[in-house]
C-alpha positions, 0 to 999 in steps of 0.5 A: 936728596944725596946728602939727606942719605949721606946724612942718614948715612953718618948718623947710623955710623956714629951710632954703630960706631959708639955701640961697637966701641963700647962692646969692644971696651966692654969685652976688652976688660972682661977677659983677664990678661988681654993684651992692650993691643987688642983693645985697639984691635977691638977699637979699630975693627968697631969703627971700620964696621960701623963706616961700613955699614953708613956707607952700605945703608947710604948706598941702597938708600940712593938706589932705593930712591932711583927706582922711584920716578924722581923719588919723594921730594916735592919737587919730583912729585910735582914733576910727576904730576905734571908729566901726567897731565901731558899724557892726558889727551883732549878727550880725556879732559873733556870727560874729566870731573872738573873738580879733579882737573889742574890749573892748565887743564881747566884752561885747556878744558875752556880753550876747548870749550871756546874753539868748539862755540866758534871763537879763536882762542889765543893762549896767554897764561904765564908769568906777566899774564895780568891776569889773563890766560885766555883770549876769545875772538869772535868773527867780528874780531871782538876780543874778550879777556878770560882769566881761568881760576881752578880754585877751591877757596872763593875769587876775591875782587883783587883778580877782578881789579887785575884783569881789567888792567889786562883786559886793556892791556891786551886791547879787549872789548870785555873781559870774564873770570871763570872759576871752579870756585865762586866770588867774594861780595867784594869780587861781585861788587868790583865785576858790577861796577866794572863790568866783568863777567863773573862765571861761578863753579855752577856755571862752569858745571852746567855749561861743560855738561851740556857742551858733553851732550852736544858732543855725544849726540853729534858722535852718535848722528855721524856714527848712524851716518 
């Protein structure tokens, strides 16, 4: 980003710069019987102006971008919205509109979700994850592979082909692709044959909203309590 400024910086120099030349020129041969020498007076002054006001522009331009968080850049901005995704709290996730959630927030949604119906939730997710973000274990110490797609565009059977790799990967029992989204024909062909799980968008909706309910109604009883 510095030498984008410095860039914008030296173009307008050059620009001043031709344009105070010019006029030095232009004043130069106006007024009969000045000497040469302030030709070059002329010349020099219109260069000096010019380097100075690049170097002006390429300074409030810097520290423009220092009162901004992390400026404009792509990456700043995906800085920004991941620092606010670490000041939302479990409750906000809870009360979120799923639609508006992140990929690690859904996930935290589900993990959630999951620890609250009793099982233990081992968070995977990351690089080399196969296909798998999270992992269920139930009293009886069956495991289930999940893998968490917060996706607008429909889950083709590629995921469904990698997370049975993870699942035995990771020494599952089962394993279920849940997504905000839902499944391609191929993706419900493979999960059939296979036998993975398939948990489409409307799923996810009604299963959160009950789970809200269940909360809200337990909220209150130990309030009246």
């Amino acid at each position: 980003m510095a030498r984008t400024y410095h860039s914008e910086g030296r173009q307008l120099a050059y620009f001043l710069r031709a344009i105070l030349v010019f006029l030095g020129v232009v004043l130069y041969y106006s007024v009969p019987g000045l000497h040469w020498i302030w030709l070059i007076v002329f010349l020099i002054v219109g260069i000096l102006i010019a380097e100075m006001m690049g170097l002006i522009w390429t300074h409030q331009r810097r520290k423009s971008a220092a009162g901004r968080p992390y400026g404009k850049s792509a990456a700043g901005r995906k800085k920004a919205r991941s620092n606010a995704e670490h000041r939302r709290t479990d409750e906000d996730l809870i009360r979120a509109d799923i639609d508006t959630l992140s990929g690690p927030e859904f996930e935290r949604l589900l993990e959630l979700y999951y620890t609250d119906k009793g099982y233990i939730v081992q968070r995977v997710g990351g690089s080399g994850d196969h296909e798998v973000d999270l992992i269920l274990i139930d009293k009886d110490g069956y495991k289930i592979a999940v893998q968490c797609k917060r996706w607008k565009k429909d889950v083709g059977n590629d995921i469904v082909l990698r997370i049975k790799a993870g699942k035995q990967i990771y020494g599952c029992h089962d394993a279920w692709i849940i997504t905000t989204s839902h499944f391609t024909k191929a993706a419900k062909e493979a999960a059939e044959s296979l036998r993975i799980r398939l948990i489409n968008g409307l799923a996810v909706h009604d299963m959160i909203s009950r789970w809200r309910k269940e909360r809200i109604g337990a909220d209150s009883h130990r309030r009246q309590r």
